[in-house]
SEDREN-538433 format. One record per residue (C-alpha): residue number from 1; residue in three letters; x, y, z. Coordinates in steps of 0.001 Angstrom, whole numbers, always signed. Example, Ala and Ser with C-alpha at 12.3 -4.5 7.8 and 13.67 -1.06 7.14 Angstrom:
BEGIN
<num=1; residuo=ALA; X=+12300; Y=-4500; Z=+7800>
<num=2; residuo=SER; X=+13670; Y=-1060; Z=+7140>
end
This chain:
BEGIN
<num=1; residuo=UNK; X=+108913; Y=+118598; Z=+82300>
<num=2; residuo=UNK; X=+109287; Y=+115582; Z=+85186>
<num=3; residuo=UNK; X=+109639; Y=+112374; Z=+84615>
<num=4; residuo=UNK; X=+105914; Y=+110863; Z=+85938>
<num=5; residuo=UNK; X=+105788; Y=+106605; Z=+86598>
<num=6; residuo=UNK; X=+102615; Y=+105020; Z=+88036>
<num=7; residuo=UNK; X=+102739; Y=+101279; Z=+88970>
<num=8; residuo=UNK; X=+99120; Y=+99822; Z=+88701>
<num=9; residuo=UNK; X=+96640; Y=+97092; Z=+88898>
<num=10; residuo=UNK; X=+94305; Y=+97045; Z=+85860>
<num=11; residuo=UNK; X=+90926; Y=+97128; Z=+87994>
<num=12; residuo=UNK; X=+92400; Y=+98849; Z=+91092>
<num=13; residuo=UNK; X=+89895; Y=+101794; Z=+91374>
<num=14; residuo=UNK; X=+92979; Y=+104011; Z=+93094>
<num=15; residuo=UNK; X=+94969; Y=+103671; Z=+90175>
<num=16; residuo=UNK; X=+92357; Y=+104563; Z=+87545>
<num=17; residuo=UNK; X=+91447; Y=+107634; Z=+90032>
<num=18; residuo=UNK; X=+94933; Y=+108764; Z=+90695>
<num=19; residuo=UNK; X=+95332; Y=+107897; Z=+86513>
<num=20; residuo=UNK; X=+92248; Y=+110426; Z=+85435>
<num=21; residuo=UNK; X=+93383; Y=+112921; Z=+87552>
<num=22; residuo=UNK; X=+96782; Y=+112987; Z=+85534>
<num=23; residuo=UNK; X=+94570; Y=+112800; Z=+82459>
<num=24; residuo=UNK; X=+92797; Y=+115638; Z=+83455>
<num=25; residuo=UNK; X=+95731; Y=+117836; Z=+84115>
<num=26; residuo=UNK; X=+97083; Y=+116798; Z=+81090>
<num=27; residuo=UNK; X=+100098; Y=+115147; Z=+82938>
<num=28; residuo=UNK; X=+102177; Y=+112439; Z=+80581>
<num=29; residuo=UNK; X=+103061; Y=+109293; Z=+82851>
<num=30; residuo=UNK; X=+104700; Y=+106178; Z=+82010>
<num=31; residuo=UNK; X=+102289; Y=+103393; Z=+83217>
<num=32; residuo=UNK; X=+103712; Y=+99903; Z=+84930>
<num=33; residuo=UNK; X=+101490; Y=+97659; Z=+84978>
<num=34; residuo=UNK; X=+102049; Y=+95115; Z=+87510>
<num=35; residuo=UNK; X=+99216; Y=+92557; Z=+87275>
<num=36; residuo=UNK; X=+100988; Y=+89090; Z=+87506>
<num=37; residuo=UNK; X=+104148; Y=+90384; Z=+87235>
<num=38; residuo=UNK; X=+106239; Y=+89792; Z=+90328>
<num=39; residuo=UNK; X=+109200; Y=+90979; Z=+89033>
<num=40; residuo=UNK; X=+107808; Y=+94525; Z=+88531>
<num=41; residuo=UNK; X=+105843; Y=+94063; Z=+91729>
<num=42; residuo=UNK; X=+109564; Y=+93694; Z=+93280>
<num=43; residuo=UNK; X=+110861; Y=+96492; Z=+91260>
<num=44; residuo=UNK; X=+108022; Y=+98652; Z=+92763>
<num=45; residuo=UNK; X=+108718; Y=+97662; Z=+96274>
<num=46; residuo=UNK; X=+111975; Y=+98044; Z=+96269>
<num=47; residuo=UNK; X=+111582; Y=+101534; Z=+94270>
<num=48; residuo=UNK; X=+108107; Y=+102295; Z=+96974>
<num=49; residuo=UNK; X=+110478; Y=+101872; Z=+100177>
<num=50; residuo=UNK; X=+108651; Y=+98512; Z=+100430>
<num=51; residuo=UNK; X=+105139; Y=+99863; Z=+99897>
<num=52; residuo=UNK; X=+102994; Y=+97332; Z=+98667>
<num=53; residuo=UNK; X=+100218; Y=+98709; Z=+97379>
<num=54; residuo=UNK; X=+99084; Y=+100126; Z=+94266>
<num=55; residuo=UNK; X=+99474; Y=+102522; Z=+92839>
<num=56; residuo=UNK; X=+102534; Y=+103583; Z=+93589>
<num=57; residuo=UNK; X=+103722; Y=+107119; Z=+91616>
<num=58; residuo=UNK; X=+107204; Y=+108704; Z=+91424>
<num=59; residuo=UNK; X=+108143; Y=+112217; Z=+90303>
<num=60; residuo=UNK; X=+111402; Y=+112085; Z=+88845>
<num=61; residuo=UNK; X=+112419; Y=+108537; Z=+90386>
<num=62; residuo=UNK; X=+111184; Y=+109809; Z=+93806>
<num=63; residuo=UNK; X=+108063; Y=+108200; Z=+95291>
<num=64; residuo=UNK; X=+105335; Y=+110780; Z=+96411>
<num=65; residuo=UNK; X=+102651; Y=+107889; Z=+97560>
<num=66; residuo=UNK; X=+99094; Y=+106503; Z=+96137>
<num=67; residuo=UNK; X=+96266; Y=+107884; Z=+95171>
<num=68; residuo=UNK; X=+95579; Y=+109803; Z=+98457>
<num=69; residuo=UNK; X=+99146; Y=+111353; Z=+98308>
<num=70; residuo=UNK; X=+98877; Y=+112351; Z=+94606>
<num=71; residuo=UNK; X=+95135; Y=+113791; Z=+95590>
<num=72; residuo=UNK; X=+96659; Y=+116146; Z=+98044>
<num=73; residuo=UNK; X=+99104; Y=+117382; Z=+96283>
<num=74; residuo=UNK; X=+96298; Y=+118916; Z=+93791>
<num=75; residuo=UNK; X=+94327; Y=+119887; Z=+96579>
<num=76; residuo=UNK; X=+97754; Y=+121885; Z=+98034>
<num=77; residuo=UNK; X=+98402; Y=+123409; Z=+94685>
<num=78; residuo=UNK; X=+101927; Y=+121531; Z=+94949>
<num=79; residuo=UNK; X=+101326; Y=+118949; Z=+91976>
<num=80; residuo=UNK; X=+101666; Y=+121363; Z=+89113>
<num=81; residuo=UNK; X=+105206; Y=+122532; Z=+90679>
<num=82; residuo=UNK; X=+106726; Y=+119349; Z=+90905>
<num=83; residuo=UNK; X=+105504; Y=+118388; Z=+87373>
<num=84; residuo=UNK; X=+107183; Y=+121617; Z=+85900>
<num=85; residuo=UNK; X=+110352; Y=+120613; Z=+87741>
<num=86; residuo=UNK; X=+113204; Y=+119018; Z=+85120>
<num=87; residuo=UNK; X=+114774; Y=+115793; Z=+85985>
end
């Protein structure tokens, strides 16, 4: 199974969206949460390719987006293959 990391804001609506639909497809994730933490919010730009907003999601260590990336992945019946993937 991939490794799945999400860097989020606690009340960032994107984050709890892109979050359920991992729930939903019963996806495991480790969750970074980066409210007031600059140092993670560093580690996630750095990680993002110096995206800045949240959330930010990688698929074993490589960023696929936000919410809206994540979303259309589903949507191109793509997600479930890169989550069956091994590190």
């Amino acid at each position: 199974m991939a490794k799945v990391e999400i860097y989020t804001w606690q009340y960032c609506p994107f984050c709890i969206r892109a979050k359920a639909l991992l729930d939903q497809k019963g996806i495991n994730y480790e969750e970074h949460s980066i409210d007031g933490d600059q140092k993670a919010r560093s580690i996630m730009i750095d990680r993002a390719n110096g995206r800045k907003t949240v959330p930010q999601i990688f698929i074993n260590d490589e960023g696929i987006g936000g919410c809206e990336e994540l979303y259309s992945l589903e949507s191109a019946n793509q997600l479930e293959q890169l989550i069956k993937q091994d590190k």
